[in-house]
KOLNU-160285 format. One record per residue (C-alpha): residue in one letter; x, y, z. Coordinates in steps of 0.001 Angstrom, whole numbers, plus 500000, padded with zeros to 6 digits. Example, Ala and Ser with C-alpha at 12.3 -4.5 7.8 and 13.67 -1.06 7.14 Angstrom:
<atoms>
<atom><residuo>A</residuo><X>512300</X><Y>495500</Y><Z>507800</Z></atom>
<atom><residuo>S</residuo><X>513670</X><Y>498940</Y><Z>507140</Z></atom>
</atoms>
This chain:
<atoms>
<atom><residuo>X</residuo><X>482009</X><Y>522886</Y><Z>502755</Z></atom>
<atom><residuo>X</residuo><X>480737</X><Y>521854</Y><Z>499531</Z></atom>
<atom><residuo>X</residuo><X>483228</X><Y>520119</Y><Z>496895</Z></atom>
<atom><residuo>X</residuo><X>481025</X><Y>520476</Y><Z>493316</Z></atom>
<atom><residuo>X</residuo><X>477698</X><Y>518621</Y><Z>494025</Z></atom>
<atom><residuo>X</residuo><X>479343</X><Y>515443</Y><Z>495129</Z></atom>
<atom><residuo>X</residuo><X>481752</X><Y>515654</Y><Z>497953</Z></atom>
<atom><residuo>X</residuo><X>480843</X><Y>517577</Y><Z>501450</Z></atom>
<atom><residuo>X</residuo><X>483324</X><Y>518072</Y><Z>504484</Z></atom>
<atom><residuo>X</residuo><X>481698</X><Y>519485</Y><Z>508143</Z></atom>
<atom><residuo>X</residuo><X>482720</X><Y>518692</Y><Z>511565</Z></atom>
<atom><residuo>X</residuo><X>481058</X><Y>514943</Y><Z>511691</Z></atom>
<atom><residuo>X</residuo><X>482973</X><Y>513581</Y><Z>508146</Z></atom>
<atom><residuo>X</residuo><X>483702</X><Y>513624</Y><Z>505178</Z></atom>
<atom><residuo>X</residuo><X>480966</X><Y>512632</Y><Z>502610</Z></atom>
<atom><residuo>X</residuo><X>482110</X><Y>511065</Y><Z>499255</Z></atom>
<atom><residuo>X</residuo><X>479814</X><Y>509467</Y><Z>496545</Z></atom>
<atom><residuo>X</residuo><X>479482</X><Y>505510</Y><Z>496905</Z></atom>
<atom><residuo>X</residuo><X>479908</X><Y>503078</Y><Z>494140</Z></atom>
<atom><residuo>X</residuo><X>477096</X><Y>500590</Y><Z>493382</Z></atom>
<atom><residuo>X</residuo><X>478226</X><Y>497653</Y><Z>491187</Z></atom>
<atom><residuo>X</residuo><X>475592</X><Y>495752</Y><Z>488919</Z></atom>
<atom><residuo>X</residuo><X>475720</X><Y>492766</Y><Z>487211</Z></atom>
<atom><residuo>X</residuo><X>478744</X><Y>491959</Y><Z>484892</Z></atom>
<atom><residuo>X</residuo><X>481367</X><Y>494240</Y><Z>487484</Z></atom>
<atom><residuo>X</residuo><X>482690</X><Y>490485</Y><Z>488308</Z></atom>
<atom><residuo>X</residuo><X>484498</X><Y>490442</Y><Z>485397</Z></atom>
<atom><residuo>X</residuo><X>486482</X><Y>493790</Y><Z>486445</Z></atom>
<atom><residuo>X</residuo><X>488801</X><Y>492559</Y><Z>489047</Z></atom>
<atom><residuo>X</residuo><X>489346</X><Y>488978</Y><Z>487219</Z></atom>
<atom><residuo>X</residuo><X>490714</X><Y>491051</Y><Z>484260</Z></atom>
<atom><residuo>X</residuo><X>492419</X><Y>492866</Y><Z>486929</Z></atom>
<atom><residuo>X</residuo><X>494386</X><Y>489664</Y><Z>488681</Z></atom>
<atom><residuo>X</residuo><X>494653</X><Y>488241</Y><Z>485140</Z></atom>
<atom><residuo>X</residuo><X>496429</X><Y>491201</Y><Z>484209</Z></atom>
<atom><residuo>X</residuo><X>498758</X><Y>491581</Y><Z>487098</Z></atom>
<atom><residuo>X</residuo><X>499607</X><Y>487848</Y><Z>486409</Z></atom>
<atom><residuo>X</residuo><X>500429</X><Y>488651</Y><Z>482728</Z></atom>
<atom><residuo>X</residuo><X>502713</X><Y>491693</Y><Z>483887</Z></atom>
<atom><residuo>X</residuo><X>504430</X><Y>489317</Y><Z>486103</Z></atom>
<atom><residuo>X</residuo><X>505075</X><Y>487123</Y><Z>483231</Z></atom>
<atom><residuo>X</residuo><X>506344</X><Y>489926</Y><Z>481207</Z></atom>
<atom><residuo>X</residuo><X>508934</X><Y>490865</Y><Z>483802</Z></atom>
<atom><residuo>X</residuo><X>510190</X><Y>487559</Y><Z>484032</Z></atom>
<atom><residuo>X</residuo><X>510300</X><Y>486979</Y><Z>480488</Z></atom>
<atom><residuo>X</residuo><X>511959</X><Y>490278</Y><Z>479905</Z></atom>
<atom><residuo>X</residuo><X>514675</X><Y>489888</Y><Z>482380</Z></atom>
<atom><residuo>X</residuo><X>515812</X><Y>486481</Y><Z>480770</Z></atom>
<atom><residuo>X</residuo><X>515882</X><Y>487712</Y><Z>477447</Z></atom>
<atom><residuo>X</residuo><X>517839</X><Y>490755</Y><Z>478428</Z></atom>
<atom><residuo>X</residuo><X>520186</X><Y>488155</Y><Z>480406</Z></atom>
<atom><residuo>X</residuo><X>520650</X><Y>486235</Y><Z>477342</Z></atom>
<atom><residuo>X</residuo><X>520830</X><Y>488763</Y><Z>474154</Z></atom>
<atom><residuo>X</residuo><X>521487</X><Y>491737</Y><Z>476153</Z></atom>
<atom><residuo>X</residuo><X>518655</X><Y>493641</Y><Z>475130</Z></atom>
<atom><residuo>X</residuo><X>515496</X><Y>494992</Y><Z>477027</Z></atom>
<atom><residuo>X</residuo><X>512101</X><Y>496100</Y><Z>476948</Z></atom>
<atom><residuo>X</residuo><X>510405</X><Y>499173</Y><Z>478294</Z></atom>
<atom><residuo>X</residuo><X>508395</X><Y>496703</Y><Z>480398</Z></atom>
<atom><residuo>X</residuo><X>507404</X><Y>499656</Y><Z>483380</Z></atom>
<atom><residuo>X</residuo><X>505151</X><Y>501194</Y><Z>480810</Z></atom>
<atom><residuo>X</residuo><X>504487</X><Y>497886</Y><Z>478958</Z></atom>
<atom><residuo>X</residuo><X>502787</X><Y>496774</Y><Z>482603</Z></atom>
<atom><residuo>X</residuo><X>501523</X><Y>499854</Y><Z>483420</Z></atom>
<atom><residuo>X</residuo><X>498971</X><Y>499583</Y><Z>480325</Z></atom>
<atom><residuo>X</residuo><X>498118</X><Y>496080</Y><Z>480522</Z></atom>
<atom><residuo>X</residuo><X>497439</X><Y>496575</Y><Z>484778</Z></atom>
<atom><residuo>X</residuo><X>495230</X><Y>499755</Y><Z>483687</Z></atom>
<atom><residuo>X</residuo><X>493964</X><Y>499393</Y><Z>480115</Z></atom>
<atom><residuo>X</residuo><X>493094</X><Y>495905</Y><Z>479832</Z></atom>
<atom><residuo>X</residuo><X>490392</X><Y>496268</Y><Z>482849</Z></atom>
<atom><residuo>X</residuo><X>489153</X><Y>499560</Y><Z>481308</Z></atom>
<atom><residuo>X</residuo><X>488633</X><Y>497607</Y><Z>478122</Z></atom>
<atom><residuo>X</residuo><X>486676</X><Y>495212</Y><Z>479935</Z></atom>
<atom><residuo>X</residuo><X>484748</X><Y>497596</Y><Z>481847</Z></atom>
<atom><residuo>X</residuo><X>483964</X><Y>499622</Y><Z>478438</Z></atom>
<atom><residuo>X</residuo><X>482923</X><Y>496703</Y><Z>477044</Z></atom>
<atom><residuo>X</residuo><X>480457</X><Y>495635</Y><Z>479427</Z></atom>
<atom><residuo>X</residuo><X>478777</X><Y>498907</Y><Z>479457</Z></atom>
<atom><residuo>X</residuo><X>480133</X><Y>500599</Y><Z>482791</Z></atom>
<atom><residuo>X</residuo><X>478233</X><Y>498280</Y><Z>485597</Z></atom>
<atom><residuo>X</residuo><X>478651</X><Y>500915</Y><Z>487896</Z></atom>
<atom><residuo>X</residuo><X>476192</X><Y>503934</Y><Z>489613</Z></atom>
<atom><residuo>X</residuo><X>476722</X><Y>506065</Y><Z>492233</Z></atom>
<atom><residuo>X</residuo><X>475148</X><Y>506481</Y><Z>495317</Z></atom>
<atom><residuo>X</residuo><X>475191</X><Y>510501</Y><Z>495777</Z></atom>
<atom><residuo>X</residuo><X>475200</X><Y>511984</Y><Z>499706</Z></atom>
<atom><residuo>X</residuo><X>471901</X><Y>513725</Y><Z>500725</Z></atom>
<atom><residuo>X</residuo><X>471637</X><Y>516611</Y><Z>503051</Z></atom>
<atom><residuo>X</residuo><X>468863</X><Y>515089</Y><Z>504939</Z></atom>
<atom><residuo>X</residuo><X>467909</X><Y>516897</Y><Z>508137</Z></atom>
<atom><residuo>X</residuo><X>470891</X><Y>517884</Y><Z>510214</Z></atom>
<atom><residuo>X</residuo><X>473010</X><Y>515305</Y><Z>508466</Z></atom>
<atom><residuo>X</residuo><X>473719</X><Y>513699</Y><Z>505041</Z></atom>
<atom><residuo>X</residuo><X>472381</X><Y>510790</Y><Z>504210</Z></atom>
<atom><residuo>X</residuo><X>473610</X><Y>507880</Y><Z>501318</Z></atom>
<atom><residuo>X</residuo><X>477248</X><Y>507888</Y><Z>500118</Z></atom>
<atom><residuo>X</residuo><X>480570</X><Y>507230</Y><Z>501740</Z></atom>
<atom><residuo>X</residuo><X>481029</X><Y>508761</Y><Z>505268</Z></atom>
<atom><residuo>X</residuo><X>485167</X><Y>508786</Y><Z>506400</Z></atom>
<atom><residuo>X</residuo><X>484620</X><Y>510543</Y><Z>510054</Z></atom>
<atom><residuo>X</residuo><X>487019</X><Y>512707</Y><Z>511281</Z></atom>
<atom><residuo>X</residuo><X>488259</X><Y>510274</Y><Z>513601</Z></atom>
<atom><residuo>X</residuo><X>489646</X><Y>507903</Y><Z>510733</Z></atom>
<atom><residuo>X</residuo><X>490913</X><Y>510743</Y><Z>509224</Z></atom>
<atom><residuo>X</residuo><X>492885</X><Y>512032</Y><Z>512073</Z></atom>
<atom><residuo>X</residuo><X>494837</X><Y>508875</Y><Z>512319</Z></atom>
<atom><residuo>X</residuo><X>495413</X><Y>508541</Y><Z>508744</Z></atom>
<atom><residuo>X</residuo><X>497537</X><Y>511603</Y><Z>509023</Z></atom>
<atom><residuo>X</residuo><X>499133</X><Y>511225</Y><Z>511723</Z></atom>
<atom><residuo>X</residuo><X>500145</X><Y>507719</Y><Z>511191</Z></atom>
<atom><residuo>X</residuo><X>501354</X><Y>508679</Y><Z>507544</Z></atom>
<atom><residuo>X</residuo><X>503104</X><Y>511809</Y><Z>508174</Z></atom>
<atom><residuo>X</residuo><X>504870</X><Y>510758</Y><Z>511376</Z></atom>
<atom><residuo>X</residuo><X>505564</X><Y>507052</Y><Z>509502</Z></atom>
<atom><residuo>X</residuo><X>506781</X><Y>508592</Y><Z>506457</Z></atom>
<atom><residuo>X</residuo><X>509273</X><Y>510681</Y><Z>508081</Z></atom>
<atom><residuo>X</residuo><X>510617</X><Y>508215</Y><Z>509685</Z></atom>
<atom><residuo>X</residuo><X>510494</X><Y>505907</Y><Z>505919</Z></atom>
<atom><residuo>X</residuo><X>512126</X><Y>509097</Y><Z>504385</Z></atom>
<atom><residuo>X</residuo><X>515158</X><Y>508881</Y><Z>506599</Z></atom>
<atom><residuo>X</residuo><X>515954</X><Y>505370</Y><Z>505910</Z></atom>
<atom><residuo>X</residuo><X>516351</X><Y>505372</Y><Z>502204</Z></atom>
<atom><residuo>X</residuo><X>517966</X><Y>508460</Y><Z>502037</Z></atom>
<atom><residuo>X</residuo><X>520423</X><Y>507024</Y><Z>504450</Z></atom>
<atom><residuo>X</residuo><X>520586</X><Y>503979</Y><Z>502254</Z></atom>
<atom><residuo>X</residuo><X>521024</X><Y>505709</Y><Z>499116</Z></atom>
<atom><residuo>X</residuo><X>523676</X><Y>507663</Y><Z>500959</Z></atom>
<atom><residuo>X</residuo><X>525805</X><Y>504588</Y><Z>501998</Z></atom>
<atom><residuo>X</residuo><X>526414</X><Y>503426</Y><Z>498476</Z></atom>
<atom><residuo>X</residuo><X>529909</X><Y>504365</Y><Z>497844</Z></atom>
<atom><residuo>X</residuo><X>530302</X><Y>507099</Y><Z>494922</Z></atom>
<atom><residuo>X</residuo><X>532871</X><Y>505030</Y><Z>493303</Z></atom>
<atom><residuo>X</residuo><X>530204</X><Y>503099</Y><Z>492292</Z></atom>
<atom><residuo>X</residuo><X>527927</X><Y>506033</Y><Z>490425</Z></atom>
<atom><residuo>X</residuo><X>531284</X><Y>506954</Y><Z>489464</Z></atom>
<atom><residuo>X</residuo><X>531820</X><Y>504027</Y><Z>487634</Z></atom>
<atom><residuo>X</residuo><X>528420</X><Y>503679</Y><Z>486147</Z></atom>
<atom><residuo>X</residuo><X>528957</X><Y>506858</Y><Z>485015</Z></atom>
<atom><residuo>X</residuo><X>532416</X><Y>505766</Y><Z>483072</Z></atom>
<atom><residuo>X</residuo><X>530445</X><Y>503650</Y><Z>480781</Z></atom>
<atom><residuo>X</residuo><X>528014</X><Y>506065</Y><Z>480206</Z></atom>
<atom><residuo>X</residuo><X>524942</X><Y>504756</Y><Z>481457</Z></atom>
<atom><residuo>X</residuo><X>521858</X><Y>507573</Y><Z>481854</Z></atom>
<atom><residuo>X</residuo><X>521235</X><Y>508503</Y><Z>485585</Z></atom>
<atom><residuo>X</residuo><X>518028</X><Y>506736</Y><Z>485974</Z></atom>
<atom><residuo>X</residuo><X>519767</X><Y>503510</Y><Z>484931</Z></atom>
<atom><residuo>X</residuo><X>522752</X><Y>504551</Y><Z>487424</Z></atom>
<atom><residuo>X</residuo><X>519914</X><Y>504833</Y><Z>489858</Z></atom>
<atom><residuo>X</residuo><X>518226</X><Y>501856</Y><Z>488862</Z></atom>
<atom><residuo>X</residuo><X>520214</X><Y>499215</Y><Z>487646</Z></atom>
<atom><residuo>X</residuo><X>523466</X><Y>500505</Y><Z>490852</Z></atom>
<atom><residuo>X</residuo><X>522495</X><Y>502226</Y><Z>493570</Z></atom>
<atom><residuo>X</residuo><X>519005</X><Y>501231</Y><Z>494443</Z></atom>
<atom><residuo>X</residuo><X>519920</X><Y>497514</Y><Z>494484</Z></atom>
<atom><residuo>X</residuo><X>522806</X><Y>498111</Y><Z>496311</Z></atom>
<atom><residuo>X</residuo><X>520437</X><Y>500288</Y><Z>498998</Z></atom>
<atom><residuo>X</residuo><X>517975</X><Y>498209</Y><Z>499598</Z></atom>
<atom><residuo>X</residuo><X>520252</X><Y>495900</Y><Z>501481</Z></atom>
<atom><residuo>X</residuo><X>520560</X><Y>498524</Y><Z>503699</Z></atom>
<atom><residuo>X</residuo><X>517212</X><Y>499993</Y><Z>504057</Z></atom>
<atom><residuo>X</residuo><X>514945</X><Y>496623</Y><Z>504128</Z></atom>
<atom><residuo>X</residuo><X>516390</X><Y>495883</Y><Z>508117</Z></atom>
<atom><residuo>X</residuo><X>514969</X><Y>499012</Y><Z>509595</Z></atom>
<atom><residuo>X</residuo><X>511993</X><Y>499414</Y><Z>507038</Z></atom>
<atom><residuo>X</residuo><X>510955</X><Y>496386</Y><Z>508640</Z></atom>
<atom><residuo>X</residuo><X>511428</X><Y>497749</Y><Z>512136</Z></atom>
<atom><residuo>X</residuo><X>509228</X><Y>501052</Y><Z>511030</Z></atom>
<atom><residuo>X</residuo><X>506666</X><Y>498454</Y><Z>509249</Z></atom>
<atom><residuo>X</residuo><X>505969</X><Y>496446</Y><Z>512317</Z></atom>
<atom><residuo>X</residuo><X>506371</X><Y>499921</Y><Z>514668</Z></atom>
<atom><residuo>X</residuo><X>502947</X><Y>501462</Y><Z>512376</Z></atom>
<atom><residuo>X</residuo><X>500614</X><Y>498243</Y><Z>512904</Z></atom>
<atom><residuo>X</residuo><X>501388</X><Y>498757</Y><Z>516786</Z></atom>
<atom><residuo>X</residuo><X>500861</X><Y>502561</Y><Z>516894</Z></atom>
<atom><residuo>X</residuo><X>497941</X><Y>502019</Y><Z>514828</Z></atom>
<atom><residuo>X</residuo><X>496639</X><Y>500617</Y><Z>518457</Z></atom>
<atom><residuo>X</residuo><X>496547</X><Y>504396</Y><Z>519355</Z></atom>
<atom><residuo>X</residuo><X>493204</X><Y>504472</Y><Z>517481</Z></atom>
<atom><residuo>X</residuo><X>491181</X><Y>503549</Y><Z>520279</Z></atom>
<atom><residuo>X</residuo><X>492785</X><Y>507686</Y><Z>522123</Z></atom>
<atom><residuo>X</residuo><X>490753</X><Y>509352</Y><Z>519550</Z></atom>
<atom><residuo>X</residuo><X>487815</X><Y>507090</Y><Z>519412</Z></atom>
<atom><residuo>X</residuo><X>488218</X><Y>505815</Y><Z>516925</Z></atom>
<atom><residuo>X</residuo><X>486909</X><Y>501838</Y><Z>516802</Z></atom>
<atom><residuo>X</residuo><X>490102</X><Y>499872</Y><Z>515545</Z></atom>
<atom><residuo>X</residuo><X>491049</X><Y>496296</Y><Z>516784</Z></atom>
<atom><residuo>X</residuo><X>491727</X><Y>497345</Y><Z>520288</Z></atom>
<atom><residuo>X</residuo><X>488463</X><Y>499324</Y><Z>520814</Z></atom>
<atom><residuo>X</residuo><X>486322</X><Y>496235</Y><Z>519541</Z></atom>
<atom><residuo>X</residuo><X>488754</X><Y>493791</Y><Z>521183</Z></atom>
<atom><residuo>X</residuo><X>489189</X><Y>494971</Y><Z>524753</Z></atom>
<atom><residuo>X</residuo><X>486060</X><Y>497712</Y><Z>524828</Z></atom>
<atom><residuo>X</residuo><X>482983</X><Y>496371</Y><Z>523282</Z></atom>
<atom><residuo>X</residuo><X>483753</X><Y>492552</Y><Z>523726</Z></atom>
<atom><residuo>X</residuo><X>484913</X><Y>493173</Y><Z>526871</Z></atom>
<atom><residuo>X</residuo><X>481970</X><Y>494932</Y><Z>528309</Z></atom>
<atom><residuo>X</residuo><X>480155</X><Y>492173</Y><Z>526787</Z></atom>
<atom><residuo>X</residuo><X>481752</X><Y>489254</Y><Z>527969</Z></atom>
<atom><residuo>X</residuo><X>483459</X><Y>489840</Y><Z>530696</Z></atom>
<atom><residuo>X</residuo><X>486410</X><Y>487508</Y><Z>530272</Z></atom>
<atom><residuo>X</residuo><X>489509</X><Y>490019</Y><Z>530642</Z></atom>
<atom><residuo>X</residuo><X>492267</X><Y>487287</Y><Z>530004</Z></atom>
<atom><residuo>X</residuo><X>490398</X><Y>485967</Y><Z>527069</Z></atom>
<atom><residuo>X</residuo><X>489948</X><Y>489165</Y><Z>525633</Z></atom>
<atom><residuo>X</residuo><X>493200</X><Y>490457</Y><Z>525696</Z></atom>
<atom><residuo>X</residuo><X>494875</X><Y>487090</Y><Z>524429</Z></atom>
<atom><residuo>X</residuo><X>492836</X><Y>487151</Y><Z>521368</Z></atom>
<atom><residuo>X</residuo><X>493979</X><Y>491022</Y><Z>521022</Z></atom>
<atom><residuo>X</residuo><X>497860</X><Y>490193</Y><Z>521817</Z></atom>
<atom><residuo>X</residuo><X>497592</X><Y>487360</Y><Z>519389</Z></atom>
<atom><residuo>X</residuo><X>495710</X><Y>489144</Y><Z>516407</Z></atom>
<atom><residuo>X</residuo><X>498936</X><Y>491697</Y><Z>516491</Z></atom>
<atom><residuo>X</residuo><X>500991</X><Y>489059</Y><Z>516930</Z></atom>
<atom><residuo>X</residuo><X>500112</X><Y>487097</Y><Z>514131</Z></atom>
<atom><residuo>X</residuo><X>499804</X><Y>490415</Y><Z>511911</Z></atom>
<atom><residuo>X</residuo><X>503501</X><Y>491429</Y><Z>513352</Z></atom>
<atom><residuo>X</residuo><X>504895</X><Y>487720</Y><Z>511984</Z></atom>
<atom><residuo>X</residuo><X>503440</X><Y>487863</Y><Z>508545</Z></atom>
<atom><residuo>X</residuo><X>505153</X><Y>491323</Y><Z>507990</Z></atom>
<atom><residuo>X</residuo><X>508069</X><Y>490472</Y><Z>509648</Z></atom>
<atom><residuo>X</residuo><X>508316</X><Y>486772</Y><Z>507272</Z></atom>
<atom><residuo>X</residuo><X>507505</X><Y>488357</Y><Z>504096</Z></atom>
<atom><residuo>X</residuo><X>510515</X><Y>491349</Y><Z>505184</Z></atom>
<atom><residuo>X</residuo><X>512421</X><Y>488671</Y><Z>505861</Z></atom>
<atom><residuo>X</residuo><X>512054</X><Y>486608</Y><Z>502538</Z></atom>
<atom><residuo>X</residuo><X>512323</X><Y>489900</Y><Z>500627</Z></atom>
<atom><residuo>X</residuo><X>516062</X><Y>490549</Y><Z>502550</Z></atom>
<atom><residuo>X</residuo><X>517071</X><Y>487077</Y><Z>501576</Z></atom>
<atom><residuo>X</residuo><X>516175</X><Y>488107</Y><Z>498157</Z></atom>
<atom><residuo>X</residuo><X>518372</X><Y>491168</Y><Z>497743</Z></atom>
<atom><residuo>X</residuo><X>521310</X><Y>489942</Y><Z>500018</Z></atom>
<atom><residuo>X</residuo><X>524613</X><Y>489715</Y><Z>498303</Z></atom>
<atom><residuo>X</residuo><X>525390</X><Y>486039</Y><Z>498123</Z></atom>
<atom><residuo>X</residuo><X>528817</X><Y>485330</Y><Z>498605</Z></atom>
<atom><residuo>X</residuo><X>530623</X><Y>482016</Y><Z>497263</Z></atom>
</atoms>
């Protein structure tokens, strides 16, 4: 199946064009972290002021075109350092390009529809335990329902979806071990199938795979964490 001249799907992948970055592309994704940076500063900056006059900034779409249009700038103004690599039916195959096999593919979907379910559930149970006296009251002083939403209900909801968000977080990076079913060469295939055969040494080989998801399962788990202590009510 032929997308246009540029993208092809058959039963070994999915062929997409491949970018090829010349000289001057290094200033791209500087301008990029430069730009997040300055966004972060405008948050900040914007939540004092509206803690100390009262008044506030549209700084969502403020961000949004400093994130976006400040590296397109850049990138315009360096002449667009970028080609493309086209795929080329060469043979019985395509050749150049991007190839995404089928197997990657396969567990991109399942992993996302059967995680997002699961994601789906949990803030619409959160948003659900928020008492309606308190949209109800929002509502009394007239505040527009995406500020209810906002500024009420979603900070009051996140205290009760982070704990099992995190749960579902750290459940995906171990199903993602399911990889290795469809053949598809995740950590567990290299891990405990190629270095394995290679080596030899079982017990090494499977420590070094228990603590690669281990260490990936604390680093989600600490950042969830810090997040939770974040958005806790703090009593006096």
């Amino acid at each position: 199946m032929a997308f246009g001249e540029a993208i092809f799907l058959n039963v070994r992948g999915l062929y997409l064009p491949q970018p090829l970055f010349e000289s001057g592309f290094g200033l791209i994704p500087i301008t990029f972290v430069v730009a997040i940076i300055a966004s972060i500063a405008l948050i900040v900056w914007n939540k004092r002021r509206h803690e100390a006059t009262g008044k506030r900034l549209p700084v969502f779409w403020m961000s949004l075109v400093i994130i976006f249009g400040l590296p397109l700038l850049v990138l315009v103004a360096t002449g667009v350092p970028v080609t493309w690599e086209m795929p080329v039916l060469r043979g019985f195959n395509f050749g150049g390009g991007i190839t995404i096999i089928p197997e990657f593919l396969a567990l991109w979907l399942a992993l996302s529809i059967y995680t997002a379910s699961f994601i789906a559930e949990i803030v619409r149970s959160g948003i659900q335990a928020i008492p309606h006296g308190q949209t109800e009251a929002a509502q009394a002083l007239s505040l527009p329902r995406k500020l209810v939403l906002r500024l009420v209900v979603i900070p009051q909801a996140m205290r009760v979806i982070i704990p099992p968000l995190t749960s579902q977080y750290l459940n995906l990076i171990k199903n993602s071990s399911l990889a290795t079913a469809i053949g598809y060469p995740d950590l567990v295939s290299v891990f405990a199938g190629t270095t394995l055969n290679q080596t030899g040494q079982a017990i090494e080989v499977i420590a070094m795979t228990m603590a690669v998801y281990l260490i990936i399962s604390l680093l989600v788990s600490m950042f969830m964490n810090w997040f939770n202590a974040r958005v806790a009510l703090v009593e006096r």
